[in-house]
N, C-alpha and C positions, 0 to 999 in steps of 0.2 A: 504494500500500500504506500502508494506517492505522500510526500511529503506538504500539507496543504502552502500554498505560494501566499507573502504577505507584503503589502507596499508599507514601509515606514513614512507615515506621513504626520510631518509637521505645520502646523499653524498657529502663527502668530501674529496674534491680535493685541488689541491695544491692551489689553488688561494684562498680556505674557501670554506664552507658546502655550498650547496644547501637543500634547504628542500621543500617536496610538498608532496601531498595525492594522492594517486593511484587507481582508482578502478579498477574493474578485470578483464575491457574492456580496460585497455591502459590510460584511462581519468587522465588528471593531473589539478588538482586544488591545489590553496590557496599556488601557487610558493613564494619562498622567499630565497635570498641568502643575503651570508654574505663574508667578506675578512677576509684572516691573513693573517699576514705578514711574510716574507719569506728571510732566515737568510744566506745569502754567504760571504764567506769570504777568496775567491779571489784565495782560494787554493787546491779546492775540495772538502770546505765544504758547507753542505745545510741542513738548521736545522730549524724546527718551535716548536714553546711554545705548548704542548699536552693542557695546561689550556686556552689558546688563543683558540684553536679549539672547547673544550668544550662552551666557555663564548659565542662564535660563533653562535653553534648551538643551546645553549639555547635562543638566542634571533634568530635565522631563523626560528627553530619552534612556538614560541609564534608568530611572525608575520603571518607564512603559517594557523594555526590556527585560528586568527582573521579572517583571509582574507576567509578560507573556510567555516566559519560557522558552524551551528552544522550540525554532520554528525557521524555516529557509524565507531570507530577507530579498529581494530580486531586486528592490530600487529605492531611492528615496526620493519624495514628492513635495516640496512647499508651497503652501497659500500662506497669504499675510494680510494683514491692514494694506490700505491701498494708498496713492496719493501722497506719499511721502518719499524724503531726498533725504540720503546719507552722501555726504562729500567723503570722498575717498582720495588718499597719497598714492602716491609710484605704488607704494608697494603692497595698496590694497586694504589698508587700516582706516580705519575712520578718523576723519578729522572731525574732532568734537562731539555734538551732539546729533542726533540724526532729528530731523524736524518732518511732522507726522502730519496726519490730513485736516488736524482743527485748525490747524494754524494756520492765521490772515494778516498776517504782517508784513506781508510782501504786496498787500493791495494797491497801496499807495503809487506800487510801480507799473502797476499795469497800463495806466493811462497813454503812456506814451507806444506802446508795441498793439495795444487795440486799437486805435486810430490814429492815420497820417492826412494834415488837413483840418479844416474848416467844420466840414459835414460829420456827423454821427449818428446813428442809427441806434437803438440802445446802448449809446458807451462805445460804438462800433465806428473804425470807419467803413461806409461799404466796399469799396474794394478790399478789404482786408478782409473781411469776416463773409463775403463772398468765396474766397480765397480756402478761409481756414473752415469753413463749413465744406464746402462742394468734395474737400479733401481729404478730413479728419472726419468728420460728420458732428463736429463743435468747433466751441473756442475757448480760449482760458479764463474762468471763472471771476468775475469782478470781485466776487466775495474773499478773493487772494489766498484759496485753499488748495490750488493745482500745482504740482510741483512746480513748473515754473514761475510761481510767483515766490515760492520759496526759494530757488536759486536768485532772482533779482532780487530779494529781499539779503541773500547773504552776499551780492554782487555790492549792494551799497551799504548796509550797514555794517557786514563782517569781509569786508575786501580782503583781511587777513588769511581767514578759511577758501574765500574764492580764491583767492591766485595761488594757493596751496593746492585745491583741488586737483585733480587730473582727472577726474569723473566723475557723475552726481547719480547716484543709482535710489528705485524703488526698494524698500523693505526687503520684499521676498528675494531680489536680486543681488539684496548684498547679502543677505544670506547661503544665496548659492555660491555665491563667490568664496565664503569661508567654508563650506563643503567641499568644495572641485578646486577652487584657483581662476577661474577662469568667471570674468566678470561679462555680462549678457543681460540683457531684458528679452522679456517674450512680445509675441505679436500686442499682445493685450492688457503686460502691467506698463509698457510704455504709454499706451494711449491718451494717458488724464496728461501728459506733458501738451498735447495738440500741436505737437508738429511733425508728423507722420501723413503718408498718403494709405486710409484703409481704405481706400475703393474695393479691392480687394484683400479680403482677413485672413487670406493663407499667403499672400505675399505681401506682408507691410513694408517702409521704409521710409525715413526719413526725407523728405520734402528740405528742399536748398531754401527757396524761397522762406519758408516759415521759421529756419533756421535764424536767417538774417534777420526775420522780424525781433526773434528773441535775443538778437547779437551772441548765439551761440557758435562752436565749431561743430561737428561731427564727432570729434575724437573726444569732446567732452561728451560724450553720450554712451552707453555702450551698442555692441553689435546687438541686431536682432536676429531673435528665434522663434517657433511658432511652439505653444506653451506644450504638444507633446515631442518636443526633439528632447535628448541626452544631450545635454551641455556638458558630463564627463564623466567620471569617476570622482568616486570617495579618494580624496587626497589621501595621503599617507599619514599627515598631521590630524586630519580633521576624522578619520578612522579611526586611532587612538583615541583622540577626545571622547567618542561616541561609543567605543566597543563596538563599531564596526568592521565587516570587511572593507581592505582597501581595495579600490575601483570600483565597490558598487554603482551601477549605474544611477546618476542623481535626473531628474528629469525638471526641463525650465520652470513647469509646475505652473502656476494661475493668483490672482490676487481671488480676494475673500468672495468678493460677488460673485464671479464664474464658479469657484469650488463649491460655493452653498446649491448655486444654480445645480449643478450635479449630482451634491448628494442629496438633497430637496427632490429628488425623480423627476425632474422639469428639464430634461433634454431635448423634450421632444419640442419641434415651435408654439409658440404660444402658451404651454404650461408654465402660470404664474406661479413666484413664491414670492412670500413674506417675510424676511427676515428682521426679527424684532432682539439686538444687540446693543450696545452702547450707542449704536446711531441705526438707523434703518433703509430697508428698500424694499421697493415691492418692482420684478424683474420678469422677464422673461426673453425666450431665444428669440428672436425673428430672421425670417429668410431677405431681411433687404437692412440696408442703411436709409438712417432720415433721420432730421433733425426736428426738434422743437426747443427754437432760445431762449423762446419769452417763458419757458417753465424750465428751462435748463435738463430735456431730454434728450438723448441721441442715440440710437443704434450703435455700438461697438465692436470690435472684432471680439467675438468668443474665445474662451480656448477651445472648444468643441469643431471640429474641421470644417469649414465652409460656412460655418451662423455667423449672425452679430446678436448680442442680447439688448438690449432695452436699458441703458446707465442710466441711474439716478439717485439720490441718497438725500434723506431725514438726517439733518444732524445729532436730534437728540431724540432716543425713544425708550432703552430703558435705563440710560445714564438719567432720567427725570425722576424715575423711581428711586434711582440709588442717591440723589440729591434730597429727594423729600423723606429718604429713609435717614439721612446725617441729620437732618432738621429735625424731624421728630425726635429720633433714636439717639440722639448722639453718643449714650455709651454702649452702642452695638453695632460700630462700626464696622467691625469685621467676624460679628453673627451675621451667618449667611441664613438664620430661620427666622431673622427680621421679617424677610421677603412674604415668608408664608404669613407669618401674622398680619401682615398688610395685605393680602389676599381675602385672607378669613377675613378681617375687616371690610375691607371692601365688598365683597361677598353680601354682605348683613344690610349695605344701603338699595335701596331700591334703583333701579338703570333710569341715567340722567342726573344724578347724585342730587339729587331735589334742587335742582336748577343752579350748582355749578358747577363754572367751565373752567378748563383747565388747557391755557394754551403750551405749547411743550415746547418752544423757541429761547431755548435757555442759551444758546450757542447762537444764534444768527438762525436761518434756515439756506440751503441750498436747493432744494425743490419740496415741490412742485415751484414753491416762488424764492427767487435768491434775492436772500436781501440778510446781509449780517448786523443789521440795527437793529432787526427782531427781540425781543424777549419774552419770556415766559410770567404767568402769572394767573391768579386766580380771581374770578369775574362772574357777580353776584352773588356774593358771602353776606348771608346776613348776622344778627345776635343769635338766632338757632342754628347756623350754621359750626359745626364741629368739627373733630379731626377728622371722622369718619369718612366725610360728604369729602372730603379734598381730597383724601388718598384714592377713593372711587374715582375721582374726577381727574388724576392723572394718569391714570390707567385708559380713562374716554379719551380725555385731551389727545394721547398718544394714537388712538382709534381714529377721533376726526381727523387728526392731520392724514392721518393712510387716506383715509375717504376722497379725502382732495388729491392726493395723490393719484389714486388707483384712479378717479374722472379722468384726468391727464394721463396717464397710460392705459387707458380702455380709449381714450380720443385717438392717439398716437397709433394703437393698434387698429383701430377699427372696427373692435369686436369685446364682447363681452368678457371677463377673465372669472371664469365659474369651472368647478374649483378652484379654490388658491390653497398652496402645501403653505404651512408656515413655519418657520426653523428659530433657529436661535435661541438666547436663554428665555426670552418673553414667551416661545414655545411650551414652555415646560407649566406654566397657568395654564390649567381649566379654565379659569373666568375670564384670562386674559384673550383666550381665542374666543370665548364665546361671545365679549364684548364685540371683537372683530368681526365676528361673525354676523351680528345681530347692526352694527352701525354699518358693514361695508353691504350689507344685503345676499353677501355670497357662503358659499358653503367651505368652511373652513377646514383640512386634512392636519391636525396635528399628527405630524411626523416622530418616527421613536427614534429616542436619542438627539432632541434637538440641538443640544449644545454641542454634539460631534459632528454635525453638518457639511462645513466645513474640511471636517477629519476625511471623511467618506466623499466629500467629491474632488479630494485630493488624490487619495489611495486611489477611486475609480477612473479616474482621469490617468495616472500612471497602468493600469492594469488594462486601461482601453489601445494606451499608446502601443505598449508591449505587444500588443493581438492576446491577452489573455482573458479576453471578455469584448462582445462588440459593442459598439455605441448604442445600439437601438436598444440593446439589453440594459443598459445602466439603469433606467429608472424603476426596473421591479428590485433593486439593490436597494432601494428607500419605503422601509416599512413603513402604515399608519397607526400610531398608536390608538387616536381617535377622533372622530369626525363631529361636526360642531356645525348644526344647520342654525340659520338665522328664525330667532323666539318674533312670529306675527305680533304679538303681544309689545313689545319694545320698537315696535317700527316707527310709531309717531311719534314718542317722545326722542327718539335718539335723531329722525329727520328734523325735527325742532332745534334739536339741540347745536346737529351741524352747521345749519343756516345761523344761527348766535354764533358760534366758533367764524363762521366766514364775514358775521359781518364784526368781529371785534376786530379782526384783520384790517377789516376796510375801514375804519371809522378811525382805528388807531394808529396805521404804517406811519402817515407822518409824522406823528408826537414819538414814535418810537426815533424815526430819522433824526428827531430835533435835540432828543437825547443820548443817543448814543452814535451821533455819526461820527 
């Protein structure tokens, strides 16, 4: 009897790596996560130690290892956090801090590479964003959270780190780099840079012109890969580290959106998912590129061979939870059965939280609408209002904002998205999907194991590359734990409620501009 085949797959997220073994049926063994710490600084900036992430996951894999036993390893796979720039020296080490996808500090420099001229079009000149649409299928975010606003943000205020740099690499890619040696982006974690031609999402490349817009080189970039190539072997160093074999095959692997997209069983086109994590998205494959800027949606190059999926991203959806849990709780900051007891409580209020709203724009928002003046808060509280009614109400707030969402990616697509799989840690609420379920109108698949999501459309994504399992097959590799139809009974009060959540929007964007621009 054959030895069952296992991909080690790692993901690292903003909270620290998760690590666990894959086989080609979906199976996760020998789980194990780790924390880093996560660096703000009050003024748009959000920065983690690239050597923290590493020390991380060398000690998440040696635990997933013990735990899973012996077992034949064929490859290693990574997903990351997306949208973020680690400056790298000659010789592959990071300069400084690696600076992550909240961070908008580099806004200020946008103004001049979106528009040349007089005319502008949202912030746009049109020939530019003519240019970077028709090419990329976007443009670089005003909200200053795309890697390139972070490189112009360390071009002018840390000139030191820039002319040191010799390269500006995504998360997952400098993590391969300390795997193999050999530093690369794929078709798909380069993308949020926008200056790439994906007309074609099996053959990407860097675009000259859009270069120049950014006053980049080429060689400041790394080479591109499509996210199922072998970028190398397990180095000799980085196999020690790990207790691995050396030259394992490493594979360019996918940022967090694609791998959830996969292990979520949403391979197929148009099967939506919901991923409810520190920030959110609700995504899906499509067979074409297009763009929508006035909600900040585009088509992307998939990792999946020949798609593009549907980008977009909620900046805050259950980082709102863990915000109102320090508020309340504050001596149970690192009791993770906080959570459940905010469940049960919430649980106990009636749906609509006796009429309040809870907007979840703690960070700015990025879609459906970009605008980083945004903030969060709570909206009509009266003297009977209690703890209770608020905790319910950030659990909605988090529902409505999806609601607006998923209109702007059902417009986008064209079609209705029934079911939706939903992943993430916000997956693991019963109440939390049924809220979803009940405000978005659709039939909601909670997935098993949703906080390995990720894990599994890492592992399956390398086990697809290999030929040890075909692509059409991946999505029965994602179990449903349980299915969540929308309660008739809650339909009016939560249609009420959304229309209040959209017009505090309206009534307020500019008083938020006036204070926080």
């Amino acid at each position: 009897m054959s030895t069952p085949t296992f991909v080690l797959a790692i993901d690292l997220g903003t909270s620290g790596p998760k690590v666990a073994l894959v086989s080609a049926e979906g199976e996760i063994i020998g789980k194990s996560a780790e924390t880093v710490g996560l660096l703000l600084d009050g003024a748009g900036g959000a920065e983690q130690d690239p050597h923290a992430w590493w020390r991380a996951i060398v000690s998440a894999v040696g635990s997933a290892l013990d735990a899973a036993g012996e077992v034949e390893i064929a490859a290693v796979s990574v997903t990351s956090q997306w949208s973020g720039t680690v400056p790298i020296d000659d010789a592959g080490d990071p300069i400084g801090n690696a600076i992550i996808w909240m961070d908008s500090r580099g806004a200020p420099y946008l103004n001049d590479i979106l528009a040349a001229g007089p005319m502008r079009v949202e912030g746009f000149g049109p020939m530019r964003v003519r240019r970077w649409v028709s090419l990329t299928g976007g443009a670089p975010s005003g909200a200053g959270k795309d890697p390139i606003a972070h490189i112009l943000f360390l071009r002018h205020e840390r000139p030191g780190v820039y002319a040191a740099a010799t390269m500006f690499l995504e998360p997952k890619d400098y993590i391969n780099l300390r795997l193999t040696g050999r530093a690369v982006a794929s078709y798909d974690s380069i993308a949020l840079h926008w200056i790439t031609d994906n007309r074609d999402p099996d053959a990407v490349d860097y675009d000259d012109t859009l270069l120049r817009y950014v006053g980049l080189r080429r060689d400041q970039l790394p080479p591109l890969v499509h996210a199922t190539e072998v970028v190398g072997g397990l180095s000799p160093t980085a196999a020690k580290e790990l207790g691995l074999r050396e030259g394992t095959p490493v594979l360019a692997g996918t940022p967090d959106v694609s791998s959830a997209a996969i292990g979520a069983g949403t391979v197929h086109d148009f099967g939506a998912h919901l991923y409810i994590g520190t920030s959110s998205w609700l995504t899906c494959h499509v067979p074409y590129k297009k763009t929508d800027l006035i909600h900040s949606i585009a088509s992307l190059p998939a990792a999946v061979p020949g798609r593009w999926f549907v980008a977009n991203e909620q900046e805050t959806a259950g980082k709102a939870l863990d915000w109102f849990s320090t508020v309340l709780f504050p001596d149970r900051v690192d009791d993770p059965t906080v959570y459940d007891d905010m469940n049960t409580i919430a649980a106990g209020v009636p749906a609509g939280s006796n009429g309040v709203i809870f907007t979840p724009w703690l960070y700015g928002e990025r879609t459906p609408i970009e605008d980083a003046n945004l903030r969060g808060g709570f909206f009509n509280q009266s003297l009977d209002t209690g703890r209770d009614e608020m905790i319910r109400a950030v659990f909605e707030g988090v529902a409505y904002n999806t609601r607006w969402l998923l209109e702007t990616v059902e417009r986008f697509t064209k079609r209705r998205l029934d079911p939706i799989a939903m992943v993430g840690g916000g997956a693991r609420s019963e109440l939390w999907a049924q809220i979803h379920a009940d405000v978005l109108d659709r039939t909601i698949l909670q997935r098993d194991e949703p906080l390995w999501v990720n894990i599994r459309g890492a592992g399956m994504l390398a086990h697809a590359a290999l030929g040890h399992v075909e692509w059409g097959d991946v999505d029965a590799s994602a179990p449903t734990a349980a299915t969540r139809t929308p309660n008739p009974a809650n339909r009016s009060v939560y249609d009420d409620g959304y229309a209040t959540f959209r017009s505090i929007h309206k009534a307020n964007r500019s008083i938020y501009r006036r204070l926080n621009a």
